[in-house]
N, C-alpha and C positions, 0 to 999 in steps of 0.2 A: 104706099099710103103714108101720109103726113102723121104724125104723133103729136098731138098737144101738150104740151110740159107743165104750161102754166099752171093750172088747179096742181098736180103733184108740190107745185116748187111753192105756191102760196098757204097751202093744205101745211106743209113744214116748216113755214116760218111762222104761222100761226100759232101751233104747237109750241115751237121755240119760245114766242115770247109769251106764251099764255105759262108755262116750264117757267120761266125767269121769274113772272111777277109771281108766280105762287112759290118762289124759292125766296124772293125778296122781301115778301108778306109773311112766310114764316121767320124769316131770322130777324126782320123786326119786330116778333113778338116773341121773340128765344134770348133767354139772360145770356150774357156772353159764357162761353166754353169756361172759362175757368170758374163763374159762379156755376153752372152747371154740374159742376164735380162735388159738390159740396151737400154737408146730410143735410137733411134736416133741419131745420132748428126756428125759431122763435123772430129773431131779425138777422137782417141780410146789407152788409154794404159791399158795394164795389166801386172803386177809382182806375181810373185808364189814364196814368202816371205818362204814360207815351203821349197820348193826345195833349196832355194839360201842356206838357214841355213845348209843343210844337204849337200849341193856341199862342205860348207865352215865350218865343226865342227869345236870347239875350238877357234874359231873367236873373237877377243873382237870387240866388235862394239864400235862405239863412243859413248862417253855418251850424253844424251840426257838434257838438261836443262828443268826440270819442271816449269812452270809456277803455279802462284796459284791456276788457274782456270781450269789447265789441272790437278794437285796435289791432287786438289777436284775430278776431273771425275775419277781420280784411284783409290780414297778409298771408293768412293762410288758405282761403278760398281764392282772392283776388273780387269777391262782391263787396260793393257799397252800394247798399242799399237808397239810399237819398240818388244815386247817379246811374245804380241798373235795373233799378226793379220798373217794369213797364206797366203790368197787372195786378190788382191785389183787390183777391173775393172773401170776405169775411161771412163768417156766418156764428149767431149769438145764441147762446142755451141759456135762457132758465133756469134757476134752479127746477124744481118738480114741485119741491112744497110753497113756490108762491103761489099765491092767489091767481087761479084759472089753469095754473101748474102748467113744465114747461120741460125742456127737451134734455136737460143738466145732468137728470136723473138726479142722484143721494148727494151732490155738492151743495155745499151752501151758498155758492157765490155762482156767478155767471159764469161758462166755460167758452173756449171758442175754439173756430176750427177755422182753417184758410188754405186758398190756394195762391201760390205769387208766380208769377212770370217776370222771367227777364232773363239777362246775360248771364246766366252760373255758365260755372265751368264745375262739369259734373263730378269728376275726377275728383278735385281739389276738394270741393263740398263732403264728397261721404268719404276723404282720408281725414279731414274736419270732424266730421260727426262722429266718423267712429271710434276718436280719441276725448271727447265730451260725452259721449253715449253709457249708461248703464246697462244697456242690453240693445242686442239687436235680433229681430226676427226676419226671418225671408219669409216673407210672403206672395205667392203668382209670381215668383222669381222676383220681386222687390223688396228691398232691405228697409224693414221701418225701424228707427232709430229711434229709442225711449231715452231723453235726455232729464236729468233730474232738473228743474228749474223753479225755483222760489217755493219749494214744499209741493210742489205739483210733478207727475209724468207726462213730458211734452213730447209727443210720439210727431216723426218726422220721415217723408218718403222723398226719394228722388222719382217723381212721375215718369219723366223726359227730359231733355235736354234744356229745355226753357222753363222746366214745371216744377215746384215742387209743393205735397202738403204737406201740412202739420197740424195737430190737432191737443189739445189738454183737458180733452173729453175724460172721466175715467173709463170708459166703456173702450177697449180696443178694437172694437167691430166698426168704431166710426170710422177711423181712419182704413180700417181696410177697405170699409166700404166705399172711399174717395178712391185709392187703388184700383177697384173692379170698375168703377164709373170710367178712369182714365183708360181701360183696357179695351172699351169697345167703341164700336163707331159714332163719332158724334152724331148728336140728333137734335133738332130744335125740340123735339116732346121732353126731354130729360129735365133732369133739375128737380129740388123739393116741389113736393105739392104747394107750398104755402109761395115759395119764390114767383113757379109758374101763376099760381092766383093772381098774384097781384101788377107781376112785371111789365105785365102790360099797359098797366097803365102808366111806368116811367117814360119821359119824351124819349126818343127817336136819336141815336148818336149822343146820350149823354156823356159827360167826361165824369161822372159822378152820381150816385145813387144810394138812395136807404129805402127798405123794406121790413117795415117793424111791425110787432104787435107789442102797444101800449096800454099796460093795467093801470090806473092810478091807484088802486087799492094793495098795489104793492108797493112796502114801504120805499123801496130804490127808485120809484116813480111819484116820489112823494114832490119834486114840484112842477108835474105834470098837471095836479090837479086844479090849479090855477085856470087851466081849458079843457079838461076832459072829468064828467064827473064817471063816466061810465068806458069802460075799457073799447076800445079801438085800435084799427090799424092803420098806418101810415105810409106815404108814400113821396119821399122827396127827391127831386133830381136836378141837376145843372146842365141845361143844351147850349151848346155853344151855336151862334148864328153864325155860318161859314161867312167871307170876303164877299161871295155872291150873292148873299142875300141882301136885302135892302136893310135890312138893321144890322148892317155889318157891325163885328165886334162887339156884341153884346151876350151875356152870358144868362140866361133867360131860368131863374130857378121858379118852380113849383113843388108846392105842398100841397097833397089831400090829406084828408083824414076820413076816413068810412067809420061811420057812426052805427048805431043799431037799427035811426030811421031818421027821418028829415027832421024833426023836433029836436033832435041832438043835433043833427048838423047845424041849422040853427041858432044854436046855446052856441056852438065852437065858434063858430065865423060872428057870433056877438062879441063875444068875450075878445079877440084876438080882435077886432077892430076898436071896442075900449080900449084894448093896450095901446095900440097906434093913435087914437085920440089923443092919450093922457100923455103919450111921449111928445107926441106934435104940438099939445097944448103949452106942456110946459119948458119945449123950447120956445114958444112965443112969448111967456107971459115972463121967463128971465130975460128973454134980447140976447141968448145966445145962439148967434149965427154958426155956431160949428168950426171946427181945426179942418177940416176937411170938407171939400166941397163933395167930393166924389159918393163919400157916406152918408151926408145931408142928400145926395141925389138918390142912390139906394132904399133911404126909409120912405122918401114924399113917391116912389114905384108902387111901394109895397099895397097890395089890394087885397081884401080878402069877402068871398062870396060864399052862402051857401049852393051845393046843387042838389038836388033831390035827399041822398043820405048822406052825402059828403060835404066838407068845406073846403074848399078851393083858395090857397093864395099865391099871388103871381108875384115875380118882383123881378128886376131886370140891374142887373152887376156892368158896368162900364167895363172896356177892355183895364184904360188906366188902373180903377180899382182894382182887378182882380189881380193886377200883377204888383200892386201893393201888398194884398192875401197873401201871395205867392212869394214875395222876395221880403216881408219884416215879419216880424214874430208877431201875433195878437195882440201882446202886451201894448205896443205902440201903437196901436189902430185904436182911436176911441171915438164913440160916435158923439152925434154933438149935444153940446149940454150937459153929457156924463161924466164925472169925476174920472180922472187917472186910474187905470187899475194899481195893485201893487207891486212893485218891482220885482216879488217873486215868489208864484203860488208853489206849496208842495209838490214833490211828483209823485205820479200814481203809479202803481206795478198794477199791472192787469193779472 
């Protein structure tokens, strides 16, 4: 007797691929692994330092000024950061007593917590830390390193071999609780509630992304309110359009902003298209055609819509430009029409 195979052998390829895209449909809506690890908290960036290097070969970057104490962390880890860090997931606290109150708990100022990926050499790093360290705890057999820095306890784990976090929460449970995250099997469901909310709606292979909730009635968001009269969340990212795509080399940023309801969207996508009048107008009305054409090309992109409760703005970055971004300081990028910035803003300690 003859055996038919065929329904068996199509019956499991069917399977197979029906398996893929719903493994393919979840990790396009799962923040990457290393934002995954991360508490809680209020906003959310991540960069994928790897992709950007490889969108932008040949790049000189800006040179970076060593300090002595950072001069020291590179000859004795052997990381530089500017040239090994591939991943870096941030995530932003709150204080608690601002206005809609936030994830900071009793600090006055905003706290933060991360995860980096890249070339450590694990060794070198915790014979590093544990000579900068004020104490160290073992934790699930992981040594988190309490480092005193700037009047703050910046508490620091060695994940894995590519991982590590850090956090200057004052709550020590944050970072452990990155620890237990790293210990078990990744999963696209992981990650803050507020991350998962919203990640989805970041595009697709971003090299870049923000996830925020914006008060204006907190005074640190005091010149948000130029477009938000009422607190919101946000949601910005940068897709790079592959070689194969038809729009090759173009770096394709959007902005939402989720309002309370479409009457405030509305008010946002008004107000932010004013802006872009008043700028456009009044590079007409002096005749200045711009130092750069690439950034003149950038602002006449820029579109912004309401959609139901959100405002929508699209804008699209030239390869040229972006590796302008990439290889000079800000300072020398002025768009057109704008006065010179000044040769040299204060620097900020986070």
């Amino acid at each position: 007797m003859r055996v038919r195979r065929p329904f068996p052998i199509v019956l499991a390829v069917v399977i197979i691929a029906a398996a893929l895209t719903l493994a393919v449909q979840l990790r396009k809506h799962a923040p990457p692994e290393a934002a995954r690890l991360l508490p809680g908290a209020d906003a959310f960036l991540y960069v994928n330092l790897k992709r950007v290097r490889a969108v932008s070969p040949g790049t000189q970057w800006p040179a970076v000024t060593h300090d002595p104490e950072y001069e020291r962390f590179i000859q004795q880890t052997g990381f530089q950061f500017e040239r090994d860090l591939d991943q870096a997931a941030f995530a932003v606290h709150y204080p608690a007593n601002w206005p809609g109150g936030g994830t900071g708990g009793v600090a006055p100022e905003p706290r933060f917590s991360e995860v980096l990926v890249g070339k450590f050499h694990g060794q070198n790093l915790a014979t590093y830390l544990k000579q900068v360290a004020q104490s160290v705890e073992n934790y699930n057999s992981v040594d988190i390193f309490t480092v005193p820095l700037e009047g703050r306890s910046l508490r620091v784990a060695v994940l894995n071999v590519d991982s590590i976090a850090a956090s200057n929460h004052g709550d020590p449970a944050v970072i452990r609780g990155m620890v237990d995250r790293s210990r078990r099997l990744a999963s696209p469901f992981g990650g803050p509630a507020f991350l998962r909310q919203y990640y989805k709606h970041v595009q697709f292979g971003s090299l870049a992304w923000v996830a925020a909730r914006v008060n204006p009635a907190a005074p640190e968001f005091g010149g948000w309110t130029a477009l938000f009269a009422k607190p919101a969340e946000i949601v910005v990212s940068g897709s790079y359009l592959s070689p194969l795509h038809l729009h090759a080399g173009i770096l394709h940023l959007r902005a939402e902003a989720y309002t309370a309801g479409p009457d405030d969207a509305v008010s946002v996508a008004d107000k932010a298209n004013l802006f872009l009048a008043l700028f456009r107008s009044a590079e007409s009305s002096v005749g200045v055609r711009g130092t750069d054409a690439d950034v003149k090309s950038f602002f006449e992109s820029v579109h912004v819509r309401p959609e139901h409760e959100r405002a929508v703005l699209d804008a699209s970055v030239s390869t040229p430009f972006l590796r302008k971004l990439l290889a000079e300081p800000a300072s020398e990028l002025t768009t057109p029409g704008s006065p010179s910035p000044p040769e040299k803003l204060p620097a900020k300690s986070r």
